[in-house]
C-alpha positions as CSV (number, residue, x, y, z in Angstrom):
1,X,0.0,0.0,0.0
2,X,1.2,3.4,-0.8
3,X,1.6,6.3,1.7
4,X,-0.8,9.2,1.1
5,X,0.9,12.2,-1.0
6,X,2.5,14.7,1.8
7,X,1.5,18.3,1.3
8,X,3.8,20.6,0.6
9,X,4.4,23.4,3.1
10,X,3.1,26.5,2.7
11,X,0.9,25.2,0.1
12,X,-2.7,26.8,0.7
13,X,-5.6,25.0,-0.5
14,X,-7.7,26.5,-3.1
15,X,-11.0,27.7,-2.2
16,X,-14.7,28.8,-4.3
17,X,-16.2,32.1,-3.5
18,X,-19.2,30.9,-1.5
19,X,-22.7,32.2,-0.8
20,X,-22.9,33.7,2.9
21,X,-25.9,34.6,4.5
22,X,-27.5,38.8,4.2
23,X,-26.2,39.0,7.8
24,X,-22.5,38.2,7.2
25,X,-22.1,40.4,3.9
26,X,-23.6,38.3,1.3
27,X,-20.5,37.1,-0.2
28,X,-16.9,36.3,0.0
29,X,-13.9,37.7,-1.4
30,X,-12.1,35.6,-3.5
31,X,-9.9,33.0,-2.1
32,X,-9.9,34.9,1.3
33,X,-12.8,33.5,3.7
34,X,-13.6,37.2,4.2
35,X,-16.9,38.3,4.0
36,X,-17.0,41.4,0.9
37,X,-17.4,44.9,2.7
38,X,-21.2,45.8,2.6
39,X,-22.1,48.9,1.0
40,X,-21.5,52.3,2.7
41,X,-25.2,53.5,4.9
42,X,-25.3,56.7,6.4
43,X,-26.2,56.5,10.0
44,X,-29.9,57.2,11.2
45,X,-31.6,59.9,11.7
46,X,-32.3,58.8,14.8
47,X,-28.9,58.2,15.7
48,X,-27.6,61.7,14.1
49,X,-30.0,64.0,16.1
50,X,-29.3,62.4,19.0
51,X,-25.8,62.6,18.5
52,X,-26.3,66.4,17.7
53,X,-28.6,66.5,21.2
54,X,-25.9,65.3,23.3
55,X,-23.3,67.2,21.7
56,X,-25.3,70.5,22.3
57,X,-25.9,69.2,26.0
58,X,-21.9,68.7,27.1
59,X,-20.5,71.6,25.1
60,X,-23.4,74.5,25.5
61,X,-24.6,73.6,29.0
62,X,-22.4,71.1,31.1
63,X,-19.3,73.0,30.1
64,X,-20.0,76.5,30.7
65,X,-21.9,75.4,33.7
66,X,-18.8,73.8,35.3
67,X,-16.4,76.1,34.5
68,X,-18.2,79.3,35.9
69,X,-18.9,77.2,39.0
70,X,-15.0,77.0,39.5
71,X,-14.7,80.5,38.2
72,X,-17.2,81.6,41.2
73,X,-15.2,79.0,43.5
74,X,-12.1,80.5,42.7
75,X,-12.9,84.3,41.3
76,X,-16.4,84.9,43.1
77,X,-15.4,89.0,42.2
78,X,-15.3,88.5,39.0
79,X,-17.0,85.6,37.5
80,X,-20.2,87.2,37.3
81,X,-18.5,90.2,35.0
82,X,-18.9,92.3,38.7
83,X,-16.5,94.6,40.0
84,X,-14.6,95.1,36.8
85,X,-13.2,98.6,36.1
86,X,-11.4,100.2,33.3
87,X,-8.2,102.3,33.0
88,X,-9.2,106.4,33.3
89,X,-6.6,109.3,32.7
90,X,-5.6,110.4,36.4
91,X,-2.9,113.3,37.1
92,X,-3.6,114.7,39.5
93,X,-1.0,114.7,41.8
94,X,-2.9,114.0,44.9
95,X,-4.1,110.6,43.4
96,X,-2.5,107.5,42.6
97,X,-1.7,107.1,38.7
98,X,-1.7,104.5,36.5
99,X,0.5,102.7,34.1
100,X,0.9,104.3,30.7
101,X,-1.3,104.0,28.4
102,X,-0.7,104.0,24.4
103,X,-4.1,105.3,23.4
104,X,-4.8,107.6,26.4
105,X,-7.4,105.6,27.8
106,X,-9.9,106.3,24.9
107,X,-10.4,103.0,23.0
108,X,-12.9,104.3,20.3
109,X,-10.3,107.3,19.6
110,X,-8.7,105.3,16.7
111,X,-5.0,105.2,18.4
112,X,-5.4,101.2,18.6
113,X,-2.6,100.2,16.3
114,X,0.1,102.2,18.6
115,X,2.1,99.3,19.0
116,X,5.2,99.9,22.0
117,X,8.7,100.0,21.4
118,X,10.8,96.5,21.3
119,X,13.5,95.8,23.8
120,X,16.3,97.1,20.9
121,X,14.5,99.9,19.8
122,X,16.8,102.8,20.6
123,X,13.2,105.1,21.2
124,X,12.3,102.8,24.8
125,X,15.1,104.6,26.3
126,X,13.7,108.5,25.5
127,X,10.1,107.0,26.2
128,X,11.2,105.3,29.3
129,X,13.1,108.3,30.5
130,X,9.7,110.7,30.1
131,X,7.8,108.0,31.6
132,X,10.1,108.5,34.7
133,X,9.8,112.2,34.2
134,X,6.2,112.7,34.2
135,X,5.6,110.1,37.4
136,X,8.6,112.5,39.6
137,X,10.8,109.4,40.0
138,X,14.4,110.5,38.7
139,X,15.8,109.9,41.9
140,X,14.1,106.5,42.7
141,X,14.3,103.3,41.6
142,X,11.2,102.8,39.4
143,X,8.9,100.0,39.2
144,X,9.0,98.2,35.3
145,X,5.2,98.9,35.9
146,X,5.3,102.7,35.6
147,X,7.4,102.8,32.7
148,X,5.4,99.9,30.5
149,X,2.3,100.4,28.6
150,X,-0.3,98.0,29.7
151,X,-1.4,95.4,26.4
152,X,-4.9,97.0,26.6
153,X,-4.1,100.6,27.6
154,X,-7.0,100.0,29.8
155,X,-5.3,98.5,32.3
156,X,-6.4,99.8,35.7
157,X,-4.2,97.5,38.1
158,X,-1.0,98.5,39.2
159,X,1.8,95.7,41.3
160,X,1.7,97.5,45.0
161,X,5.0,98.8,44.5
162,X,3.7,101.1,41.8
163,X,1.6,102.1,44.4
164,X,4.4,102.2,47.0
165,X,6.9,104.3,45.3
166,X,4.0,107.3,45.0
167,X,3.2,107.3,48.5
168,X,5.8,110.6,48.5
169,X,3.8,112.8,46.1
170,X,0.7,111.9,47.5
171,X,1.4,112.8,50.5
172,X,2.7,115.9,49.5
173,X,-0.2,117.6,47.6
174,X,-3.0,115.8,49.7
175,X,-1.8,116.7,52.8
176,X,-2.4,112.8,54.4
177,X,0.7,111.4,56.1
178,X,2.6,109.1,54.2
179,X,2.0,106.3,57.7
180,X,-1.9,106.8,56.6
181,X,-1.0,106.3,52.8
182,X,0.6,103.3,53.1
183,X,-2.3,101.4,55.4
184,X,-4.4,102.9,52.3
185,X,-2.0,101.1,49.8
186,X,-2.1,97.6,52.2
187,X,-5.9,97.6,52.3
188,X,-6.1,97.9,48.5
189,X,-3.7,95.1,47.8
190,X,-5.1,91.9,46.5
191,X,-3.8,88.7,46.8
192,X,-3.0,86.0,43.9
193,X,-6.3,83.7,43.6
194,X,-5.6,80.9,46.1
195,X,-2.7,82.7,47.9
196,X,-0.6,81.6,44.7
197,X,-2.3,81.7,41.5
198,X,-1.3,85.3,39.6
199,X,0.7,87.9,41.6
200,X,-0.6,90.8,43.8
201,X,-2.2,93.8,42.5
202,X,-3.9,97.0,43.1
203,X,-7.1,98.2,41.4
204,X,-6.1,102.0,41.5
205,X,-9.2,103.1,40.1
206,X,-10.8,101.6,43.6
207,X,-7.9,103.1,45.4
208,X,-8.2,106.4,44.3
209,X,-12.0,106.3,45.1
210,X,-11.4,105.4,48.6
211,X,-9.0,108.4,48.5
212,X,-11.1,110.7,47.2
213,X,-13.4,110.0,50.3
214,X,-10.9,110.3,52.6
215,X,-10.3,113.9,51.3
216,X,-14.0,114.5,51.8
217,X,-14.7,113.9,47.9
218,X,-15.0,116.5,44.5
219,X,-11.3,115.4,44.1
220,X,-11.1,116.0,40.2
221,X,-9.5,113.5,38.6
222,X,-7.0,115.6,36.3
223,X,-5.7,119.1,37.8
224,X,-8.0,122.2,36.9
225,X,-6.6,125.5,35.6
């Protein structure tokens, strides 16, 4: 009796394309068992509104919900919009000042494209040196604050030594003692959000209110005459 042929290795047996069932594709690819790829359906409508529904849900309501819930955890002053001030044009010399501003404080005056000097620019040193000039502080040393233009021109918050290093003039032409200034300044200061988030600030347009009722008020804001 003859032994039985021995296959060949790797040899793969030939297959027919065979029928398969609706369910599994209908047929098979040639020669590979694989079922052939049913056409393409676009998904229900069913499924695409409610796709659409949950979308709308997580992005438009969950979302902004949570996030102005830790905004109000975290910022309660201002995550409601409350308690926000804007930059105003204060010189007179009894008042805290602000930082420079580019466009004067007036945002709708057109001056929006002023755009500050770079760190090379041989102009930062004249502008820095009127800056220093017009805030009295040649023979200080000056706070960056006071000598850069906030991004916005707007900006009404100052670091506290901005605030510190005007005590002097205050004092001088309000006639308050410069002890009394600086409990004003301390009071004003605001801490970073969670004692480490941001640094400290003052709101001087605040500040200068509170002064301005400490010197019994219809304290202009720029010198008359």
């Amino acid at each position: 009796m003859s032994a039985p042929p021995t296959p060949r290795r790797g040899a793969r047996a030939q297959r027919e394309p065979r029928e398969l069932s609706p369910e599994l594709g209908g047929e098979e690819k040639p020669g590979t068992g694989l079922a052939v790829d049913p056409p393409f359906r676009w998904p229900s409508g069913r499924a695409l509104f409610a796709g659409l529904a949950l979308l709308i849900l997580v992005s438009g309501v969950a979302y902004p919900f949570a996030f102005s819930l830790v905004a109000e955890t975290f910022t309660p002053s201002t995550a409601t919009g409350g308690n926000i001030s804007l930059g105003e044009n204060i010189t007179n010399p009894s008042l805290f000042w602000l930082r420079p501003s580019l466009i004067d404080f007036q945002p709708y005056s057109g001056a929006g494209n002023e755009v500050p000097y770079g760190p090379v620019d041989p102009a930062l040193y004249n502008q820095t040196r009127v800056y220093i000039q017009e805030y009295g502080l040649a023979n200080v040393s000056v706070p960056l604050n006071l000598v850069s233009p906030s991004a916005s021109g707007l900006d009404p918050d100052i670091t506290p030594e901005a605030a510190l290093v005007q005590i002097p003039r205050v004092a001088h032409f309000s006639n308050l003692s410069q002890g009394a200034l600086l409990r004003l300044v301390d009071a004003a200061i605001v801490p970073p959000e969670a004692g480490f988030l941001g640094p400290s600030y003052i709101d001087v347009i605040s500040l200068d209110e509170t002064l301005i009722a400490l010197l019994g008020g219809n304290v202009p804001l720029t010198p008359t005459g």
